[in-house]
Residue, then its C-alpha position, 0 to 999 in steps of 0.5 A: x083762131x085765138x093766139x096761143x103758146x104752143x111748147x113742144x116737149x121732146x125728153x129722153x127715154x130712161x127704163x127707170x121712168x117706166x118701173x111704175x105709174x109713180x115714177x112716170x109721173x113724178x118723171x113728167x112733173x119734173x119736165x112740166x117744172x123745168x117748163x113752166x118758165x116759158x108759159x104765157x101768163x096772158x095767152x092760153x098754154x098747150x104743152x105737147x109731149x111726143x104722142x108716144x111717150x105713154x107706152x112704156x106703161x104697159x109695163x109699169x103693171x109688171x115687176x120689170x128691173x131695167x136691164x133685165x130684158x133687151x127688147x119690148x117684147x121680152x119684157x111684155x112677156x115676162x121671158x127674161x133674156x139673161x143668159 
């Protein structure tokens, strides 16, 4: 196996990184910034983000307002839970 740096990225989940596929990707832009500066410039690069980190997206296709619902679910199905 040829060497390789390996950088694992954990972050913190914020609704508001979800409110559409834009906003996630300016999110991950934003982390992959911050690491650059611990990139190899001899060695190839294998960033690792959590295998999760996309899931939220689902509902990225909907018109959610972070706060407005209080589970996944809720939010899936359009069913707001404020009272």
């Amino acid at each position: 196996m040829k060497p390789f740096r390996a950088i694992s990225i954990q972050m913190e989940w914020k609704p508001e990184y979800y409110l559409s596929e834009e906003t996630f990707m300016n999110k991950l832009e934003s982390v992959m910034n911050r690491a650059e500066r611990l990139l190899s410039r001899d060695l190839p690069n294998l960033v690792v983000f959590p295998e999760d980190l996309g899931t939220l997206l689902v509902i990225a296709a909907y018109d959610v307002v972070p706060g407005e619902f209080q589970t996944f679910a809720s939010a899936a199905s359009g069913s707001s839970n404020a009272t």
